[in-house]
C-alpha positions in Angstrom: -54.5 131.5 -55.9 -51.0 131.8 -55.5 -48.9 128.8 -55.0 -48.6 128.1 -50.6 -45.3 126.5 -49.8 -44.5 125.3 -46.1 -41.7 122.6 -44.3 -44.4 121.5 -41.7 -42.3 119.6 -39.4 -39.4 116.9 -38.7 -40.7 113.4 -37.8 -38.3 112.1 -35.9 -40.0 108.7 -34.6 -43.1 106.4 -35.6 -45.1 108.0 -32.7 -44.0 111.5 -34.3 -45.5 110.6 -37.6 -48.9 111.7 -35.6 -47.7 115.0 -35.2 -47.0 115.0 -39.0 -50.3 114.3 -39.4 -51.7 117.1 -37.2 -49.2 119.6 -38.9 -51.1 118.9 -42.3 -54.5 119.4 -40.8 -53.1 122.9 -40.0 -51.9 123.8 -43.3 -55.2 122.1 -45.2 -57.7 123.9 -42.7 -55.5 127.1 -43.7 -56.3 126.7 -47.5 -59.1 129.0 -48.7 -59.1 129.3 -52.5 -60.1 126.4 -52.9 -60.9 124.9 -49.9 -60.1 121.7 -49.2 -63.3 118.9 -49.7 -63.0 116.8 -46.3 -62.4 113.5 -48.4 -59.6 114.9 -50.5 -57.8 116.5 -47.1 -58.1 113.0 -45.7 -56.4 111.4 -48.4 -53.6 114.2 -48.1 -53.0 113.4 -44.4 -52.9 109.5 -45.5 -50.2 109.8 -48.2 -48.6 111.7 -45.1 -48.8 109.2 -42.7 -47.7 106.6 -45.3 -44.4 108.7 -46.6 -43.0 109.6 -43.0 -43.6 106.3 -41.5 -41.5 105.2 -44.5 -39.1 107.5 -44.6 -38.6 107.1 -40.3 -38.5 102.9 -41.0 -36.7 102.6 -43.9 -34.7 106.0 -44.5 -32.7 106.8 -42.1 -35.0 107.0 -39.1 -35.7 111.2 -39.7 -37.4 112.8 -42.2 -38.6 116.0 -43.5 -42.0 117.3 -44.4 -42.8 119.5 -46.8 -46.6 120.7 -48.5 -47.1 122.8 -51.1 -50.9 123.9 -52.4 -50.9 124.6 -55.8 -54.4 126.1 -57.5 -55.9 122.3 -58.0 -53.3 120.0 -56.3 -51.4 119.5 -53.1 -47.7 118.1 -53.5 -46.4 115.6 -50.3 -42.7 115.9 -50.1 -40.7 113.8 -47.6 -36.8 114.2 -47.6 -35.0 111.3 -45.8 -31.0 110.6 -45.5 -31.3 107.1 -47.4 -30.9 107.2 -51.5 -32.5 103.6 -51.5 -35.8 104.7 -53.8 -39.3 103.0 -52.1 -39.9 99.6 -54.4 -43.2 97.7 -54.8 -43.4 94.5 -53.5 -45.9 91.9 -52.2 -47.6 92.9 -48.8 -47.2 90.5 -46.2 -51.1 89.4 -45.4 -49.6 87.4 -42.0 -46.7 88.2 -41.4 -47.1 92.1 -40.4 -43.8 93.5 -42.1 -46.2 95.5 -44.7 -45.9 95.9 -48.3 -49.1 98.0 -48.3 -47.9 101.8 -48.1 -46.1 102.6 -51.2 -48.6 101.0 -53.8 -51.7 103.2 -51.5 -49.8 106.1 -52.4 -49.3 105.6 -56.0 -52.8 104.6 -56.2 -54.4 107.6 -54.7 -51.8 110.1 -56.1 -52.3 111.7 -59.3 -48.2 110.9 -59.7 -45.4 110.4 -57.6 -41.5 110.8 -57.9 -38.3 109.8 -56.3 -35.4 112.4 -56.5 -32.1 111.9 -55.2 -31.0 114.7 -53.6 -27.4 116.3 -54.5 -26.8 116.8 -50.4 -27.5 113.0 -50.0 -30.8 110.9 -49.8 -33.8 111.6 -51.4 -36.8 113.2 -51.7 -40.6 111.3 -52.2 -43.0 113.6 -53.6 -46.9 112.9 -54.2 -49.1 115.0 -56.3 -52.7 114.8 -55.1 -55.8 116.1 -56.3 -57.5 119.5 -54.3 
């Protein structure tokens, strides 16, 4: 399989982030060798849904989406203005201001990085198994 490489959309609001989602259905349902397991594609659109909705709250309020399928792994990469890395803290059980996202993400990802960006901001990249 040869490596698939596509900048699936802008998400420029929390309600876009849905659209972010949809865009990554697209590009998984196009993936034929291998073909995406339906559990593994789910947890591909989570990490999605988690990095955008980051990136729009706490990165500037835009963000770009980028997937690339590699032979067994699919790589999440969200590019945001802000060069403030995401940081692990306690999630709020009551008070609804979250804290739940970022450690998901490292949990269900085979590794993630944080790469400031020469241009300004950064780029959050997941690897996830195919």
């Amino acid at each position: 399989m040869n490596t698939m490489a596509e900048s699936v959309t802008t998400v420029l609001s929390t309600a876009a982030v849905a659209d972010a989602r949809d865009a990554a259905r697209v590009f998984l349902d196009r993936l034929l060798q291998p073909a995406m397991a339906t559990e593994a594609a789910d947890t591909v659109v989570l990490v999605v849904s988690e990095l955008a909705t980051n990136a729009v709250r706490h990165g500037g309020g835009t963000c770009t989406l980028e997937l690339t399928a590699h032979a067994e792994s699919i790589e999440v990469a969200v590019h945001d203005s802000s060069p403030h890395a995401p940081r692990m803290r306690t999630p709020d059980l009551y008070g609804g201001t979250g804290g739940f996202g970022w450690p998901m993400v490292n949990r269900l990802a085979r590794a993630t990085t944080v790469t400031r960006r020469a241009s300004g901001g950064k780029t959050v990249s997941a690897l996830l198994d195919r």
